[in-house]
VEXRO-391373 format. One record per atom (N, C-alpha, C, O, CB): x, y, z; residue in one letter. Coordinates in nm, 4 decimals, padded with zeros to 6 digits. Glycine has a CB too. Example, Ala and Ser with C-alpha at 12.3 -4.5 7.8 and 13.67 -1.06 7.14 Angstrom:
REM VEXRO-391373
         xx         yy         zz   type
    01.3190   -00.5690    00.7800      A
    01.2300   -00.4500    00.7800      A
    01.3200   -00.3300    00.7800      A
    01.4236   -00.3319    00.8465      A
    01.1308   -00.4473    00.9046      A
    01.2850   -00.2250    00.7080      S
    01.3670   -00.1060    00.7140      S
    01.2900    00.0030    00.7870      S
    01.3409    00.1138    00.8039      S
    01.4084   -00.0598    00.5725      S
***
This chain:
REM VEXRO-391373
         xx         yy         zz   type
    02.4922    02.3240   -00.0300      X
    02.4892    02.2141   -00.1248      X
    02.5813    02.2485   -00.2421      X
    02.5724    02.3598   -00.2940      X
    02.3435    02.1861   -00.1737      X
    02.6344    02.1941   -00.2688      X
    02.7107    02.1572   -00.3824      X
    02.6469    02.1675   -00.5446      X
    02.5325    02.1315   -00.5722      X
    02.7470    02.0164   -00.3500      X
    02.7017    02.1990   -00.6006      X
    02.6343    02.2593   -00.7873      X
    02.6281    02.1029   -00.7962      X
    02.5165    02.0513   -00.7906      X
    02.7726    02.3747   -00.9521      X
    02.7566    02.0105   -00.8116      X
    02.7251    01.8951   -00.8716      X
    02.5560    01.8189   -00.7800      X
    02.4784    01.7532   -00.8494      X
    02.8869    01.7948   -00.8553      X
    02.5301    01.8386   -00.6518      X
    02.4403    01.7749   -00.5814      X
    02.2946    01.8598   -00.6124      X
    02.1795    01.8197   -00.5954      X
    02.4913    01.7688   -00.4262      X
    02.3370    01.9772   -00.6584      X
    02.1988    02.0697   -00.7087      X
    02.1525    02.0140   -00.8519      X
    02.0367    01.9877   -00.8842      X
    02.2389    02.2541   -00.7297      X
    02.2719    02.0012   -00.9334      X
    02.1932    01.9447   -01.0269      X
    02.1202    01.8496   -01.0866      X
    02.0437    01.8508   -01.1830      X
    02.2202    01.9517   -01.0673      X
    02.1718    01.7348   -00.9837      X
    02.1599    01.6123   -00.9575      X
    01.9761    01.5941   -00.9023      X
    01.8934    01.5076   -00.9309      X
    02.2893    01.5767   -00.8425      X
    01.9655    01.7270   -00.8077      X
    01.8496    01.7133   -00.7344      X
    01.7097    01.7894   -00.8591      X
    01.5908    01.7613   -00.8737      X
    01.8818    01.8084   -00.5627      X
    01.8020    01.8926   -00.9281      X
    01.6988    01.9693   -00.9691      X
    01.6826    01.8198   -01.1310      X
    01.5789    01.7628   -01.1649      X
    01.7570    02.1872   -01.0019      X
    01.7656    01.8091   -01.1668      X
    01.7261    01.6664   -01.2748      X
    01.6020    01.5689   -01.2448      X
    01.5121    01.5136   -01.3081      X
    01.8571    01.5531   -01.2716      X
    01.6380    01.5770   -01.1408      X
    01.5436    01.4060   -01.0772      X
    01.3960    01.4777   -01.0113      X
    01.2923    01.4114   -01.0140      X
    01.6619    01.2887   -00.8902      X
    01.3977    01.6072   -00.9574      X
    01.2452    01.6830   -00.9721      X
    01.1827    01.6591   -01.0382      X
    01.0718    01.6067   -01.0287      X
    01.2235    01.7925   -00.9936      X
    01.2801    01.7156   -01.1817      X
    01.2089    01.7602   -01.3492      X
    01.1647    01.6067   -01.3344      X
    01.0421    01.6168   -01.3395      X
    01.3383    01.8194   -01.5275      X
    01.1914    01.4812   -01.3203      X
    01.2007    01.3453   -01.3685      X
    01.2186    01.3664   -01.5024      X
    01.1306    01.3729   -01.5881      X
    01.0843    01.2546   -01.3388      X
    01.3509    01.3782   -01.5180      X
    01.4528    01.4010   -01.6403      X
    01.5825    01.2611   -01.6073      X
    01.6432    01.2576   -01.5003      X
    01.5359    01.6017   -01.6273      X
    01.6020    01.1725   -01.7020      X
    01.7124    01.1565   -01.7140      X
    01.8620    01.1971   -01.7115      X
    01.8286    01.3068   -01.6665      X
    01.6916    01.1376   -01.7622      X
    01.9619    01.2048   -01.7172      X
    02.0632    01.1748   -01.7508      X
    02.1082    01.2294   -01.9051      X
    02.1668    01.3259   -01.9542      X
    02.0588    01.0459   -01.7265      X
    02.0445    01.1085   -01.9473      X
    02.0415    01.1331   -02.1170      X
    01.9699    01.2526   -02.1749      X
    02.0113    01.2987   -02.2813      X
    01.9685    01.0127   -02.1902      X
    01.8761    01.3016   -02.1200      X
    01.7809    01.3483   -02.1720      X
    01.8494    01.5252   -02.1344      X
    01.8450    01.6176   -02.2156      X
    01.6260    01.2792   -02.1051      X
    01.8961    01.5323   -02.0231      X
    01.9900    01.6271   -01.9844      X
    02.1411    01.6700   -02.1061      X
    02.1634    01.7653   -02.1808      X
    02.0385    01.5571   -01.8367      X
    02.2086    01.5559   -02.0754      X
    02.2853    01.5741   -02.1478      X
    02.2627    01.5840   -02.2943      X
    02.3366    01.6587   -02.3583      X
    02.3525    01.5040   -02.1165      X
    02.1583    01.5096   -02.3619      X
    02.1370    01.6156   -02.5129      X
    02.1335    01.7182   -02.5093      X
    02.2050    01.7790   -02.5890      X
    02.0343    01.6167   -02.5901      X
    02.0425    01.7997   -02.4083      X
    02.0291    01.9308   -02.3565      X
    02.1457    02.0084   -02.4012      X
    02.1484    02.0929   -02.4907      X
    02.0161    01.9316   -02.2077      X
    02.2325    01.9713   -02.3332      X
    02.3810    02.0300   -02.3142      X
    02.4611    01.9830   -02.4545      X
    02.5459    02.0642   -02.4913      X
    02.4647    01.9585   -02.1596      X
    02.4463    01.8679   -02.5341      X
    02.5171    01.8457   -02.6672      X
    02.6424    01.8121   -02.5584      X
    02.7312    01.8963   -02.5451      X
    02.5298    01.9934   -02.8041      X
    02.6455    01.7167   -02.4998      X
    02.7506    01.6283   -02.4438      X
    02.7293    01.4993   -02.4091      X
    02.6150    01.4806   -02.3674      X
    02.7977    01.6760   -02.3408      X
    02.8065    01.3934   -02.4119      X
    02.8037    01.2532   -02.3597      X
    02.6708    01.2103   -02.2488      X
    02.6318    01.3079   -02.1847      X
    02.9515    01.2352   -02.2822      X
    02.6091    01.1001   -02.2232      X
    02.5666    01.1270   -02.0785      X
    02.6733    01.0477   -01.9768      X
    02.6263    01.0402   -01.8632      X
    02.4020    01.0700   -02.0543      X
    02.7528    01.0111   -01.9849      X
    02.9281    00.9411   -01.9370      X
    02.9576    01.1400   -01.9207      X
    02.9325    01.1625   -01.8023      X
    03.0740    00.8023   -02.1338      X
    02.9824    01.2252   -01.9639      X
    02.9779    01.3417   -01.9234      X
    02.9186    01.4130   -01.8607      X
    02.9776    01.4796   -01.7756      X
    02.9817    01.3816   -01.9726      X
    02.8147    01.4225   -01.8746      X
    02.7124    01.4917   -01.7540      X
    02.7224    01.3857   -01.6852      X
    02.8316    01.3621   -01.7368      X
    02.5467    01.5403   -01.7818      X
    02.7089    01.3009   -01.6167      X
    02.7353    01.2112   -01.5274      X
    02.8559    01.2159   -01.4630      X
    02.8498    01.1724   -01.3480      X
    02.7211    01.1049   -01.5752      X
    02.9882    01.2630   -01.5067      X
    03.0725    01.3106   -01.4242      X
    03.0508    01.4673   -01.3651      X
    03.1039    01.5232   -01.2691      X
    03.1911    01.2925   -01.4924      X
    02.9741    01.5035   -01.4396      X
    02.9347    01.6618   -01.3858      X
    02.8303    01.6833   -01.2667      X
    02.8170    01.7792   -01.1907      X
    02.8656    01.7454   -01.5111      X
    02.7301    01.5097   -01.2793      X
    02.6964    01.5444   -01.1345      X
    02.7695    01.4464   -01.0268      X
    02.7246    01.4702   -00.9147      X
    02.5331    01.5343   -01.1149      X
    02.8627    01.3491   -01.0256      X
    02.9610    01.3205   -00.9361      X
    03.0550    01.4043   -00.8718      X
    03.0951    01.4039   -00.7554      X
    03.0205    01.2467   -00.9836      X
    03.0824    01.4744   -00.9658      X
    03.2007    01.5850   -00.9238      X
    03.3199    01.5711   -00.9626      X
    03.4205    01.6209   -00.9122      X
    03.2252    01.5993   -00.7925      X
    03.3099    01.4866   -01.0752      X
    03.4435    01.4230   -01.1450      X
    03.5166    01.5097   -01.2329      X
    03.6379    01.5162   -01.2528      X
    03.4121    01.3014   -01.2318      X
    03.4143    01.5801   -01.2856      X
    03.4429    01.6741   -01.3975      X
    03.3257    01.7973   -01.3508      X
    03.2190    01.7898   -01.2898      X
    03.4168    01.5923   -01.5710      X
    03.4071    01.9200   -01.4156      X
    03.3371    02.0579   -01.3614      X
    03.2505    02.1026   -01.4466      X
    03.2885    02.1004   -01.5637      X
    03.4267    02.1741   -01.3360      X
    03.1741    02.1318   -01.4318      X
    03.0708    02.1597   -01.5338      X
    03.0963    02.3132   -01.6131      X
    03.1253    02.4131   -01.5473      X
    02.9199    02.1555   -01.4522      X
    03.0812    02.3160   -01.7615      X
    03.1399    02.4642   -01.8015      X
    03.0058    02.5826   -01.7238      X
    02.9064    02.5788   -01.6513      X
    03.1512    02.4797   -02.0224      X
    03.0602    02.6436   -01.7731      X
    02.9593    02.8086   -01.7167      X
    02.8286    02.8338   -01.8619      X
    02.7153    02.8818   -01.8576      X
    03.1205    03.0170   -01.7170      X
    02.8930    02.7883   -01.9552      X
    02.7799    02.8219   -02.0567      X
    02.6835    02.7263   -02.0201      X
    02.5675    02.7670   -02.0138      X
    02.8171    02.8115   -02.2161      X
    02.7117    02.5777   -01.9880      X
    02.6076    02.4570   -01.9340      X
    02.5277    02.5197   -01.8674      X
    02.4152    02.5396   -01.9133      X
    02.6581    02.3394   -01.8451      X
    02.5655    02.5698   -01.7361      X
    02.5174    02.6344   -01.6010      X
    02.4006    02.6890   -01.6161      X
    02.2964    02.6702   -01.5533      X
    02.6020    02.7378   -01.5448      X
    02.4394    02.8023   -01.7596      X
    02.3665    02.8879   -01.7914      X
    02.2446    02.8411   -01.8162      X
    02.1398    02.8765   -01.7621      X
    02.4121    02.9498   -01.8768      X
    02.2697    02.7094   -01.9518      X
    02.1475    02.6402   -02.0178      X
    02.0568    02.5632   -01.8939      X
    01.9463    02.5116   -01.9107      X
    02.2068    02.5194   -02.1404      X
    02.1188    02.5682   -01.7897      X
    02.0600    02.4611   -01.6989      X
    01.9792    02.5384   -01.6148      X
    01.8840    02.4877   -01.5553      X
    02.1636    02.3724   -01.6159      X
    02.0220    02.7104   -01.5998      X
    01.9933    02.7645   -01.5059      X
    01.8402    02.8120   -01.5750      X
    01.7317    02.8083   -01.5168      X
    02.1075    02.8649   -01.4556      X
    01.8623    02.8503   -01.6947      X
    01.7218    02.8869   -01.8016      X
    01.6594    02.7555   -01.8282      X
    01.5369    02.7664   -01.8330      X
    01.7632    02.9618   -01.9688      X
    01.6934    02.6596   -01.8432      X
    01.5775    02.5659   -01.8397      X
    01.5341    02.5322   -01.7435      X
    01.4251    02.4811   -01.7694      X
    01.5870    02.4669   -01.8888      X
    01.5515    02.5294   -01.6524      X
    01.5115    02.5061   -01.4579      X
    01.4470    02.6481   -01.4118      X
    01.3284    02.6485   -01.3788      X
    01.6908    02.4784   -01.3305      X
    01.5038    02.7390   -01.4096      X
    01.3940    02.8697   -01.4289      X
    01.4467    02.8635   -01.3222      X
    01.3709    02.8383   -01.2286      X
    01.2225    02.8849   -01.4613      X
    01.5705    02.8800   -01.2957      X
    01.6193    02.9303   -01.1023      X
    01.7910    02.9765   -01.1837      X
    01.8504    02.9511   -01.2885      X
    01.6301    02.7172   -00.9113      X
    01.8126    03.0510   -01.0670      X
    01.9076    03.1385   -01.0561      X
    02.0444    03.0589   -01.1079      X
    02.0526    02.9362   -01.1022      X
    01.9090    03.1939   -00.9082      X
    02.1283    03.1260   -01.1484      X
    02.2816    03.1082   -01.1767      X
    02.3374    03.0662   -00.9970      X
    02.3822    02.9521   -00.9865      X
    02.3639    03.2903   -01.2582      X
    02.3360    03.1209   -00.9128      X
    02.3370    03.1037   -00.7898      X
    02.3107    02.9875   -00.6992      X
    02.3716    02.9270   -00.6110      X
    02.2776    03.1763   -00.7657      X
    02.1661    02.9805   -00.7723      X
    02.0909    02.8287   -00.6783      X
    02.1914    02.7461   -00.7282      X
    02.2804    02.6999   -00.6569      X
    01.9043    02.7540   -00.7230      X
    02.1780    02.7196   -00.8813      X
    02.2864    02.5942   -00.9241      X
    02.4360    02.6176   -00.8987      X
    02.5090    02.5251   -00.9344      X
    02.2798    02.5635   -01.0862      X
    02.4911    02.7185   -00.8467      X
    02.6140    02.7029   -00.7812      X
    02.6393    02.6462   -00.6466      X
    02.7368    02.5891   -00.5980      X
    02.6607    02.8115   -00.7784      X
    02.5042    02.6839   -00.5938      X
    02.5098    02.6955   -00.4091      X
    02.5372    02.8171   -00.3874      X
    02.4829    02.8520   -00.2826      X
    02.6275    02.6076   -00.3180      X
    02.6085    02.9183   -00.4463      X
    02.5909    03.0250   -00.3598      X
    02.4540    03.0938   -00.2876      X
    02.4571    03.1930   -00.2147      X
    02.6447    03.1100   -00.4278      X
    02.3777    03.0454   -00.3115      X
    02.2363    03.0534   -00.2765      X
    02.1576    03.0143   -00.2507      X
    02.0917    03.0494   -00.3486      X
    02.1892    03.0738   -00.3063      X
    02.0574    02.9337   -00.1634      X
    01.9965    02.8041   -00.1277      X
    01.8544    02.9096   -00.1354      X
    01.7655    02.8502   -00.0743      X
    02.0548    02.7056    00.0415      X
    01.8054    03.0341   -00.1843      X
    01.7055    03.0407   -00.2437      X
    01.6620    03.0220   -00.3656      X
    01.7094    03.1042   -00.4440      X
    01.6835    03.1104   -00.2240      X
    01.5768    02.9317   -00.4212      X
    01.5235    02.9065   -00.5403      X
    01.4459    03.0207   -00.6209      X
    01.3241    03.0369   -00.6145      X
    01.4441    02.8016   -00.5175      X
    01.5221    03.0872   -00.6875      X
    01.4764    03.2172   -00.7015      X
    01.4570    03.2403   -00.8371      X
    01.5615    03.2036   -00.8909      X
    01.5617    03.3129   -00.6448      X
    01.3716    03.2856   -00.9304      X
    01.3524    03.2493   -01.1048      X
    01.4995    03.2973   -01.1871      X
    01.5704    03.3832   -01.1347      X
    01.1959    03.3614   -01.1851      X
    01.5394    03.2323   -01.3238      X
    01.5712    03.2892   -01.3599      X
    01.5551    03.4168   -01.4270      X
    01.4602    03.4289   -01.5045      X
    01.5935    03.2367   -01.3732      X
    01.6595    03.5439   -01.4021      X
    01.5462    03.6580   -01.4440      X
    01.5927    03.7124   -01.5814      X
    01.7068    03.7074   -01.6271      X
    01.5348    03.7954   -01.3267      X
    01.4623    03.7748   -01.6481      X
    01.4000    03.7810   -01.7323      X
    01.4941    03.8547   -01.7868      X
    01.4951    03.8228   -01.9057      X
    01.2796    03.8107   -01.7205      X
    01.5849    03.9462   -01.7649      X
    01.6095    04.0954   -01.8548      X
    01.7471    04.0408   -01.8514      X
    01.8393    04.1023   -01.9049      X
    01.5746    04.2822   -01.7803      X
***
């Protein structure tokens, strides 16, 4: 799976908006919205914030990893 289709999936779990995401991040939601189309790439510091608020790996939200695994602690 695809980062843009992971985040897309892990958003709509949370039943999180769009908007509510992108304040998250301090960007447009016309921006995060190209970030989960695939229009635009999402930065690495986002990733980060997305990966610690979702509590799963830098990995899962890339795809390099299709285990849902916590983000870790140390």
């Amino acid at each position: 799976m695809k980062y843009n289709q992971r985040i897309r999936h892990l958003r709509e779990d949370h039943d999180l908006t769009q908007q509510k995401v992108a304040d998250m991040l301090h960007v447009g939601q016309r921006t995060y919205a190209d970030y989960e189309s695939g229009k635009t790439r999402i930065p690495i510091d986002s990733i980060l914030i997305l990966a610690k608020f979702y509590d799963v790996s830098v990995d899962y939200i890339t795809g390099a990893s299709n285990v849902n695994s916590p983000y870790p602690t140390e």
